[in-house]
ZAMARGU-4260 file (C-alpha; in steps of 0.2 Angstrom, whole numbers, plus 5000, padded with zeros to 4 digits):
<rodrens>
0) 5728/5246/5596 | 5719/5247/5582 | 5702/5258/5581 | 5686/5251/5591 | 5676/5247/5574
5) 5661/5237/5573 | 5659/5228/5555 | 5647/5242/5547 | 5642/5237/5530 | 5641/5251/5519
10) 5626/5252/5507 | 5632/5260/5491 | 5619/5273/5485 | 5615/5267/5465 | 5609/5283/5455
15) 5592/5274/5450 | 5584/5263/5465 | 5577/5246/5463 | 5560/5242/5462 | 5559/5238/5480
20) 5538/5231/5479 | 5548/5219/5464 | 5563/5216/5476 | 5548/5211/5491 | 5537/5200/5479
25) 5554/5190/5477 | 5556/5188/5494 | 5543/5174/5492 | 5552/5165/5477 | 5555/5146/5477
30) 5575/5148/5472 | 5583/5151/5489 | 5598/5161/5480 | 5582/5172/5471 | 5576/5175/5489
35) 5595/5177/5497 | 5597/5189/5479 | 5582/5201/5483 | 5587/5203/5504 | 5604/5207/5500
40) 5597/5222/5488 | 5584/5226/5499 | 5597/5229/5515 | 5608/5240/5500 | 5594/5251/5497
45) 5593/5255/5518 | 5580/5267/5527 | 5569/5269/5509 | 5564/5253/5509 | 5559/5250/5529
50) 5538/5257/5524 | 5536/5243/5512 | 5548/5230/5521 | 5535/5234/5538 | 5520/5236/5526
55) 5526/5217/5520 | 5528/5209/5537 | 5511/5212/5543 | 5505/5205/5527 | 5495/5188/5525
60) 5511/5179/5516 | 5520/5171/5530 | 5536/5168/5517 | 5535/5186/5514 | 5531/5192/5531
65) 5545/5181/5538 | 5561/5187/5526 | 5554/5205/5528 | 5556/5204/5545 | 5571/5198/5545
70) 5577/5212/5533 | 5573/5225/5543 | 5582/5217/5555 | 5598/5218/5544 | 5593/5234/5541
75) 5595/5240/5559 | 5611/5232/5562 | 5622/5240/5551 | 5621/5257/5558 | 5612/5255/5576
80) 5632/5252/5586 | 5638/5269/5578 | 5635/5278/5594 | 5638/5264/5604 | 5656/5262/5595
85) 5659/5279/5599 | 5653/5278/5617 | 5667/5265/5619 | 5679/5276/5611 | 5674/5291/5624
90) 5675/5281/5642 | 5690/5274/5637 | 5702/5282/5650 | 5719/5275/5645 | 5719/5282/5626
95) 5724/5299/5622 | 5713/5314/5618 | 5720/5314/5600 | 5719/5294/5598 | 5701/5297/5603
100) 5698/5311/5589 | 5706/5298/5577 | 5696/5286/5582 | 5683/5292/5580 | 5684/5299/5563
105) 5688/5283/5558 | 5674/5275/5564 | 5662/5289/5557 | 5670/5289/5539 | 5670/5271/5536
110) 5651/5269/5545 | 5642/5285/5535 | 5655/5285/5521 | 5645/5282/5502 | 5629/5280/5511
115) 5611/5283/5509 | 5610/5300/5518 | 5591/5299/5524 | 5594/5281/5531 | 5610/5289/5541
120) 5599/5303/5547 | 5586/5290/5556 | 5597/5279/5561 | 5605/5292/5571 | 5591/5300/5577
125) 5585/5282/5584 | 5602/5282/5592 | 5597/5298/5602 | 5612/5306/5593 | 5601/5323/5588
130) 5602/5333/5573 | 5610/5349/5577 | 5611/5361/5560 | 5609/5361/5543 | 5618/5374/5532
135) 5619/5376/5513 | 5637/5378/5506 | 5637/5370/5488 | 5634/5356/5498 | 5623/5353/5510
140) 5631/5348/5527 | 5623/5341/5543 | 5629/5343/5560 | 5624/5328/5575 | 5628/5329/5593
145) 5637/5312/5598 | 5642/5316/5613 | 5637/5330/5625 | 5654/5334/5634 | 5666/5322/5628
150) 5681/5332/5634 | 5682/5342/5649 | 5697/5352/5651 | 5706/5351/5667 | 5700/5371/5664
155) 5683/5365/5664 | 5679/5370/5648 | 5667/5357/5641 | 5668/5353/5621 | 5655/5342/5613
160) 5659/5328/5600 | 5651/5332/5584 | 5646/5321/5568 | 5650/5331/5554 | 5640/5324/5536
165) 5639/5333/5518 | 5628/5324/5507 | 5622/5327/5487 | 5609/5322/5480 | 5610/5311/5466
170) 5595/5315/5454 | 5584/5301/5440 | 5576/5306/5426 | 5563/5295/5433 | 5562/5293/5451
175) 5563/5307/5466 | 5579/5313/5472 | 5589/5304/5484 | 5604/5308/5495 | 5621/5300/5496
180) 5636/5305/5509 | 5648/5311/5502 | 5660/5317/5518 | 5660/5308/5535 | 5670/5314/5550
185) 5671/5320/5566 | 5675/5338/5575 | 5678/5341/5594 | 5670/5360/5597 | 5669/5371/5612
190) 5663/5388/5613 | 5666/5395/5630 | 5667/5412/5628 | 5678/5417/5640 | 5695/5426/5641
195) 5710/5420/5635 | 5722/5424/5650 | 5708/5412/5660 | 5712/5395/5648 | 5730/5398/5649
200) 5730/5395/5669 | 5725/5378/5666 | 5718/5375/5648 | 5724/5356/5643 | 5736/5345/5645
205) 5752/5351/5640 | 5755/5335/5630 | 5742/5342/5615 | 5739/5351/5599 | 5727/5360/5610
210) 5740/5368/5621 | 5751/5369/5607 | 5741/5380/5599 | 5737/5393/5614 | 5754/5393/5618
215) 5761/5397/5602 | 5766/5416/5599 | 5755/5422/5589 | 5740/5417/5595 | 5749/5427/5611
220) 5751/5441/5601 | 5734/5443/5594 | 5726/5438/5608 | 5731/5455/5618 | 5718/5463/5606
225) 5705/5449/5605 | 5706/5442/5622 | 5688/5432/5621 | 5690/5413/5616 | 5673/5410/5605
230) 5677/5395/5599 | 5687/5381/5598 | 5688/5365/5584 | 5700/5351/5586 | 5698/5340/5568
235) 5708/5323/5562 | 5714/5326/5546 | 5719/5308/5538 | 5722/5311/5523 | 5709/5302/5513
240) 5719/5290/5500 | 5737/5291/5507 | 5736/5280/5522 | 5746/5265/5520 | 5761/5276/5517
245) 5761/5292/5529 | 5771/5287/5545 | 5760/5306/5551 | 5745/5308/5557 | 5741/5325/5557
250) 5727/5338/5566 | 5722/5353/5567 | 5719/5367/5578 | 5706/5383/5577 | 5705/5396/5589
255) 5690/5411/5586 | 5694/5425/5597 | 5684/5443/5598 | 5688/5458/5607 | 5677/5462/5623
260) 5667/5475/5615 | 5660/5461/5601 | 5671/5467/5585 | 5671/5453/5572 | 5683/5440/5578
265) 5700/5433/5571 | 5703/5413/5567 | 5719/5406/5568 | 5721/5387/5561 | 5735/5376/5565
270) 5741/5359/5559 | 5754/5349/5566 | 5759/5329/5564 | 5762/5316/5575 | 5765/5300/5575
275) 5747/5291/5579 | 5749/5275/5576 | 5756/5273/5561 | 5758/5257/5550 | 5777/5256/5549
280) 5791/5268/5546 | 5800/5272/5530 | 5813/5261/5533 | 5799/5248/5537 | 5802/5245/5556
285) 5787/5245/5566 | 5784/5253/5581 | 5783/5242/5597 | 5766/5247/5602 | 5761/5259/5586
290) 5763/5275/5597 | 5777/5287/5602 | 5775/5291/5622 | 5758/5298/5626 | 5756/5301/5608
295) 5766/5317/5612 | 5765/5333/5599 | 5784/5336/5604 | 5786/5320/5594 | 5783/5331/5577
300) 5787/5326/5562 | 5784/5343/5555 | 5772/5356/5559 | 5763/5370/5550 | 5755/5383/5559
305) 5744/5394/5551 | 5743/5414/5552 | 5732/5426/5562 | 5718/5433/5547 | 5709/5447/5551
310) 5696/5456/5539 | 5694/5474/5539 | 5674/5474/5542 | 5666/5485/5554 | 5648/5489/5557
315) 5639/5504/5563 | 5620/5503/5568 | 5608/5510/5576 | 5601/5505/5596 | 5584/5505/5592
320) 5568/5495/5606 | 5565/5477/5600 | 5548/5479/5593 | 5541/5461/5593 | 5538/5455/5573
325) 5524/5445/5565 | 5532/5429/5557 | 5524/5424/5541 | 5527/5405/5538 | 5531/5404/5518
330) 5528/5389/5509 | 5542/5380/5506 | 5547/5378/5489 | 5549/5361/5480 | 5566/5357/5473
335) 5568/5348/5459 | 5586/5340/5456 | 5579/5329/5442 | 5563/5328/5430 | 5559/5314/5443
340) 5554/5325/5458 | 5543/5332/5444 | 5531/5320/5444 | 5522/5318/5461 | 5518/5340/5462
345) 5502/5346/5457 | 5499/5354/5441 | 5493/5367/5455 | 5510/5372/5461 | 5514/5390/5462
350) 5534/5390/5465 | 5547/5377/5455 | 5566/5378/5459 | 5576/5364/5448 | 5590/5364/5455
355) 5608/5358/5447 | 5619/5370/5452 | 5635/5365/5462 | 5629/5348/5462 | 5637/5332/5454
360) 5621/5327/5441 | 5620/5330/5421 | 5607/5340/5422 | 5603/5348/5402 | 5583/5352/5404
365) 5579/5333/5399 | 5562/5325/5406 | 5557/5342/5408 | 5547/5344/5393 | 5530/5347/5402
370) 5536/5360/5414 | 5520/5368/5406 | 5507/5358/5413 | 5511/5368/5428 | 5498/5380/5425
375) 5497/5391/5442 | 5516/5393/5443 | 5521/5410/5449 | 5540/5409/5454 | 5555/5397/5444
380) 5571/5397/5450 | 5582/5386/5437 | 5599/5383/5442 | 5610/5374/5433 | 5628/5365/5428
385) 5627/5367/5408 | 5622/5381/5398 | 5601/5383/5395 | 5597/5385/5377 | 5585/5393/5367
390) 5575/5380/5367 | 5573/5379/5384 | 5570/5398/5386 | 5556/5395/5375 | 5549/5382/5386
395) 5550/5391/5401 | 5541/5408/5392 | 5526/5393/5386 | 5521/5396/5408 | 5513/5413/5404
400) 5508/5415/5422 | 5525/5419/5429 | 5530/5434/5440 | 5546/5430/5446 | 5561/5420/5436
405) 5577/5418/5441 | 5589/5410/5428 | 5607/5405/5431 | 5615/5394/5419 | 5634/5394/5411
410) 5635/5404/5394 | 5616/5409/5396 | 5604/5420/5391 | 5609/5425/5374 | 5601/5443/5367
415) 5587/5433/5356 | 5584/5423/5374 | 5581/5440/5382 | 5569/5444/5367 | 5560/5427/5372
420) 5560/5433/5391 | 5549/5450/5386 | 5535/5440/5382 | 5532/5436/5400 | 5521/5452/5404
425) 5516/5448/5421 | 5535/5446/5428 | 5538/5457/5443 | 5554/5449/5448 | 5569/5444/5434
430) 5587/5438/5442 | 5599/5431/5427 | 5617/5428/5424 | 5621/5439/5409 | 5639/5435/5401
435) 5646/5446/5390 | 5640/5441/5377 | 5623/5450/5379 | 5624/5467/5369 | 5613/5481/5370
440) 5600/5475/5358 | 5596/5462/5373 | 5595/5472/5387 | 5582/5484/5375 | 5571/5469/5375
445) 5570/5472/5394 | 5563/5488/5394 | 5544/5478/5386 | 5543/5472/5405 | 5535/5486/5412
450) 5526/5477/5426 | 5546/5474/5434 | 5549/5479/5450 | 5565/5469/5454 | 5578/5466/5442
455) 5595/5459/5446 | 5607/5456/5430 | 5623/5446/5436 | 5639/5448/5424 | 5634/5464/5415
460) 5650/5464/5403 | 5643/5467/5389 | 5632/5481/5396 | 5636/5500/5388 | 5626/5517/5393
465) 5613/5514/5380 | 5608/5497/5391 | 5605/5508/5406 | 5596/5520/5395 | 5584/5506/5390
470) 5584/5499/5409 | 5576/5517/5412 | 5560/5517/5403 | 5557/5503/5417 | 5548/5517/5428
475) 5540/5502/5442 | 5558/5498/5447 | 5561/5497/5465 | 5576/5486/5467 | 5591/5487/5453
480) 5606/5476/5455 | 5624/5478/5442 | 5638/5465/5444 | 5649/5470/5434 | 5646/5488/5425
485) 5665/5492/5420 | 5656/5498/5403 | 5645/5511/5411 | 5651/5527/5411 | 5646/5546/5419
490) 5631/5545/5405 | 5622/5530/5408 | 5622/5535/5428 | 5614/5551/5420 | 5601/5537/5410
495) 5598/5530/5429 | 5593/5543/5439 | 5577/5545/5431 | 5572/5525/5439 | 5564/5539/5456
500) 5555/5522/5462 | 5572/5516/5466 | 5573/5510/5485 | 5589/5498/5482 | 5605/5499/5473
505) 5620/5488/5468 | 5635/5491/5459 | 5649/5483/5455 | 5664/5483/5448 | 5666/5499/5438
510) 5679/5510/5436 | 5673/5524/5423 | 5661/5532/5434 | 5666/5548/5439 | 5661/5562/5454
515) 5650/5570/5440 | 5641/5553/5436 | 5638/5548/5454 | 5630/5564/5458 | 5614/5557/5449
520) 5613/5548/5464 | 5605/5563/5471 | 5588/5563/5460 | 5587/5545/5470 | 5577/5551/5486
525) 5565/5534/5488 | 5584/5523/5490 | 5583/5516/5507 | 5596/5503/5505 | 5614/5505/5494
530) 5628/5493/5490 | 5642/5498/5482 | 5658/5488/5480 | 5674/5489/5468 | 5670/5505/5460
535) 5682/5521/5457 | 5669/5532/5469 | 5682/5543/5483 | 5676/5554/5497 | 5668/5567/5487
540) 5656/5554/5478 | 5653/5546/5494 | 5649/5562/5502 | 5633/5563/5489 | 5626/5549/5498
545) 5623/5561/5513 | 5610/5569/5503 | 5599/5554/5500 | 5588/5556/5516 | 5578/5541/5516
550) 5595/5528/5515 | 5594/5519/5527 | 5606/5506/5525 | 5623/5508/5518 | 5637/5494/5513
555) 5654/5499/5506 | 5665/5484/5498 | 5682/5485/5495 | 5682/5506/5489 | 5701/5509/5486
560) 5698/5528/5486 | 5685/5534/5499 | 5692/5534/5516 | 5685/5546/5532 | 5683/5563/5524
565) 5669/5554/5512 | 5659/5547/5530 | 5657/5565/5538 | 5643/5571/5527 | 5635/5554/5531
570) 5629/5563/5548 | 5613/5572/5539 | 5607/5556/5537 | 5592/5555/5550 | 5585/5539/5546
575) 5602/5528/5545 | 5601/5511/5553 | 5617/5502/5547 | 5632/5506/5540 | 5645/5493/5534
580) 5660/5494/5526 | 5672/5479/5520 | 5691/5481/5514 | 5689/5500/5513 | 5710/5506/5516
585) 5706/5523/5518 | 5690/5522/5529 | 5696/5519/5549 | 5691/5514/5565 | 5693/5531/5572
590) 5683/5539/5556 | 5668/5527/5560 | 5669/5533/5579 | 5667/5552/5572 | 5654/5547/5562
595) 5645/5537/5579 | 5646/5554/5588 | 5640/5564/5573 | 5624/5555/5572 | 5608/5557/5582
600) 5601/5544/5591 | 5612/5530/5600 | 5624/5520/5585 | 5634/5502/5593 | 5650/5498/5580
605) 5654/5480/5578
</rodrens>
C-alpha cells in the first residue's frame, strides 16, 4: 500500500518575489489566460501574498474581489490535509510502527519540501500542529508537534511525532529576506527518563528497530553505568535520490542514557535496513504485497550499528541559594541577509548584523553602499561567505559612532584593514577573524583603541610577542580572547601581565609557553573567568591558577599534560563557582572528587 498522500502542490520559492499588487491588478484583466496566468503565480508565491489577496477581496472590484477570494482559497488547500494526512497515517491500526514512520516522512518531505518557509509555519499553526523550538546550527531548524502521543509502548512510554524543518533564507538585493525549506522530515521522540532495566521488561514489540537497539550488546553493556533512558529518536532515513533502486529501507535508532547521579550522558545510534516496501528486487521480481511479514527487522538486509561515544567532560560547581534575577528584555537585533532588508530600518538604528555566513546567498557587500546613512549605529556584526575588502573596511570605518564590531569574513582583515579599524575611537567592543597573514605591524594599529574593553582576535597565526606587547598598552581591557597563539612565547605572556583590568582569558593553541611564562598569570588578580585549551601548560602551570583569588570560573580543554596533581592547589581558591574540564587524559574522576572535598562550601560534579 502505497503512502496516504494527498496531492500537495509545492510552491517553489523564486529568489526575487513577483510583484504581488501587479500580479492582483491582473486578476481583473479581460484575457482569461492573463487572469488563469496571475492566480497561478499568486498560489506560487503562498502565505506572503494572503494580506493583499484579503486586502483585495474586500475591495469595490467585484472581478478582483471574486478571483482573490478564490485564490486564497487555493492557497489553503495546498497545505491545510498535512495534519489531517498524518492523522490517517497514525490511527491506522493494521500498519507497522516503521511503515508509519516512513509514511510519514514521505508525506512531510514531499508536502514542506522547496517551500516558502513562513507559509509552512502558518499553515501549521492553523492546523493546531504547534511550534515547538527553534535552534540555530548553520541553519535554522524548526521543530512542530504533530501528534502528541503517536506511540505508546506496551511499556507505556509515550513518544510524540515530531515535524522536523531547516530552512535558509534566500536574500535580494532588492526585496526583504525570505525563507525557503530546505529539509522536511519526521522524527518519533520519547524522553522518559526512566531506568533501563524498567523498558527491558516490556519496552516494544520485539519485531522493531526499537527493540533491536535495547537489546543489542552494547547498549547492555554501557547501560550498567548509564542506567537512565533520557531519550529516545526513531528517524526514516530514505535516502534522498536513490529511491527507485534500493530494494532497503533503512532507520535508525538513538538511545541517550545518564548515570543516576546526572553525569553527562552517552548516545548510541544504530541503523539497520529492511525491506519496507520496496519497488522491486534486483532481479526485478516484485514482492506479492511490497512487504516482508510484519515488516520484520530480522528480515535485514544488512545492518550497522553504531558505537557507545562518551566525552570526557566533567563539571564541578558550586550549590549555592537561587537568588531570583532581574531579566532585561534586549532589543532584538535586525538581520540583514541582503541590502534588501536594509531598506525599511530607520536611519535610527542602533545594532546591524548582515548576515551571510553559512548561508547559500553571494553576498560581496553589494547594495550596501549606504550602510552610512545609519547614523546612531552602535553595534555591527558583518558575517559573511567571501572575503571583505578594503573597500568595505573603509565603508564600515565612514559609521564613526560605533562601539562594538564584529567582523568575520574569509581571508580578512588585512594589516592596512586593521590601520583603517583604529580610526573608530569610540569602539569598546572588536571581534575579528585574523588569518595569518596579519603581522605585527597590524596588530600595533590596535593598541590606538584605548577606549577597548573587549577584544577577541580569532586565528592569531601570524601573531609574535611584539603583538602581545602592543596589545598591552590597551590598559581598559577586561576581556582578551587568543585562538590560535602557537607564536607566543614565555615573553609576550611576560608583555600580558601588565593588562591588571583583565577579568577574562582565552588561549588556544599554543605550545611554546612554558611554566616560567605562565607564571605571569599571577600579576592577573581581577581574572574572574579563564579558558584554556590546547596549550603545553602541565600541573605546575596549572597550580598557578590557584593564586588568582578572584577566578571564579575555570575551563580546561583538551590539556595533554596537566592531570590531578595540577587540581590540588585549586582548593585556595575561595570564590570558585565552576570548574570544567574537557579531553584532559591526565585529570580524573577521583582527582575532581579530591578537589570537591578540598574546597569550602558545598561543590555537585556533573
Amino acid at each position: 500500500m502505497r503512502p496516504l498522500i494527498v496531492g500537495f502542490l509545492l510552491l517553489l520559492a523564486a529568489q526575487q518575489p513577483p510583484d504581488i499588487e501587479a500580479l492582483i491588478r491582473k486578476l481583473g484583466a479581460s484575457d482569461i489566460a492573463e487572469r488563469e496566468a496571475a492566480m497561478k503565480a499568486l498560489v506560487e508565491v503562498g502565505e506572503a501574498a494572503r494580506p493583499f489577496l484579503e486586502k483585495a477581496a474586500g475591495g469595490p472590484d467585484a472581478e478582483i474581489a471574486s478571483l482573490a477570494k478564490a485564490t486564497l482559497a487555493r492557497i489553503e488547500r495546498h497545505f491545510k490535509f498535512l495534519g489531517a494526512t498524518l492523522g490517517r497515517i497514525w490511527k491506522d491500526a493494521t500498519t507497522s510502527l516503521h511503515r508509519k514512520v516512513r509514511d510519514s516522512m514521505i508525506t512531510v518531505r514531499e508536502a514542506c519540501g522547496g517551500q516558502d518557509a513562513e507559509a509552512v509555519e502558518k499553515s501549521l499553526d492553523r492546523q493546531g500542529i504547534p511550534f515547538r523550538e527553534e535552534k540555530y546550527r548553520g541553519n535554522l531548524e524548526l521543530k512542530f508537534l504533530a501528534r502528541p502521543a503517536a506511540y505508546v509502548s506496551p511499556g507505556g512510554i509515550q513518544h510524540d511525532l515530531l515535524i522536523l524543518i531547516e530552512k535558509v533564507p534566500l536574500a535580494s538585493l532588492t526585496r526583504p529576506t525570505f525563507w525557503k525549506v530546505t529539509k522536511a522530515g519526521v522524527a518519533l521522540v520519547a524522553k522518559p527518563q526512566v531506568e533501563f532495566e524498567t523498558l527491558l521488561e516490556k519496552p516494544f514489540p520485539e519485531e522493531t528497530l526499537l527493540r533491536r537497539a535495547f537489546d543489542h550488546k552494547s547498549t547492555r553493556e554501557q547501560a550498567l553505568n548509564f542506567p537512565v533512558v533520557q531519550e529516545i529518536k526513531l528517524v526514516y532515513a530514505l535516502p534522498e535520490n536513490d529511491r527507485a533502486q534500493r530494494l532497503s529501507w533503512a532507520f535508525h535508532v538513538e538511545l541517550n542514557l545518564a548515570a543516576r547521579d546526572k553525569i553527562r550522558g552517552v548516545l548510541h545510534r544504530c541503523v539497520a535496513t529492511t525491506r519496507l516496501d520496496p519497488d522491486e528486487t534486483p532481479t526485478g521480481e516484485k514482492f506479492a504485497d511490497g512487504f516482508v511479514p510484519n515488516d520484520a527487522i530480522t528480515s535485514l538486509e544488512g545492518g550497522q550499528w553504531g558505537g557507545w561515544g562518551r566525552a570526557a567532560f566533567w563539571s564541578l560547581e558550586r550549590v549555592e541559594e537561587a537568588s531570583p534575577e532581574k531579566v532585561t528584555q534586549e532589543p532584538k537585533t535586525p538581520v540583514a541577509y541582503g541590502a534588501g532588508d536594509l531598506k525599511g530600518l530607520p536611519e535610527s538604528t542602533e545594532s546591524l548584523m548582515i548576515q551571510g555566513e553559512k548561508f547559500p546567498v553571494e553576498f560581496d557587500g553589494e547594495g550596501f553602499e549606504d550602510l552610512p546613512r545609519f547614523k546612531r549605529l552602535r553595534s555591527l556584526v558583518w558575517h559573511t561567505r567571501k572575503r571583505i575588502t578594503g573597500d568595505w573596511v573603509k565603508l564600515v570605518c565612514r559609521i564613526k559612532t560605533l562601539e562594538s564590531l564584529t567582523l568575520v569574513a574569509y581571508g580578512s582583515p588585512t594589516d592596512e584593514d586593521l590601520g583603517q579599524i583604529s580610526t573608530l575611537a569610540k569602539l569598546k567592543v572588536l571581534c575579528l577573524a585574523v588569518p595569518s597573514a596579519v603581522t605585527d605591524a597590524g596588530f600595533a594599529h590596535l593598541a590606538k583603541l584605548t577606549h577597548l574593553t573587549e577584544l577577541q582576535l580569532h586565528g592569531c597565526g601570524g601573531m609574535t610577542d611584539a603583538s602581545i606587547a602592543s596589545l598591552s598598552e590597551l590598559k581598559n581591557l577586561e576581556k582578551l580572547e587568543l585562538w590560535d597563539v602557537d607564536g607566543i612565547t614565555d615573553e609576550g605572556m611576560r608583555s600580558l601581565s601588565k593588562l591588571t583590568a583583565l577579568k577574562s582569558l582565552v588561549m588556544s593553541q599554543g605550545k611554546r609557553i612554558s611554566v616560567v611564562g605562565w607564571s605571569n598569570l599571577e600579576k592577573l588578580q581581577s581574572l574572574q573567568t579563564i579558558h584554556l585549551r590546547r596549550l603545553s601548560m602541565n600541573d605546575q602551570g596549572l597550580a598557578i591558577l590557584g593564586r588568582l583569588a578572584s577566578l571564579e570560573s575555570i575551563q580546561l580543554t583538551e590539556l595533554e599534560n596537566a592531570g590531578d596533581a595540577g587540581l590540588r592547589p585549586l582548593k585556595n581558591l575561595k570564590n570558585l563557582k565552576r570548574l570544567t574540564f574537557w579531553m584532559c587524559p591526565k585529570i580524573t574522576l577521583e582527582g575532581l572528587k579530591g578537589l570537591q572535598s578540598d574546597l569550602p562550601g558545598k561543590y555537585k560534579i556533573e
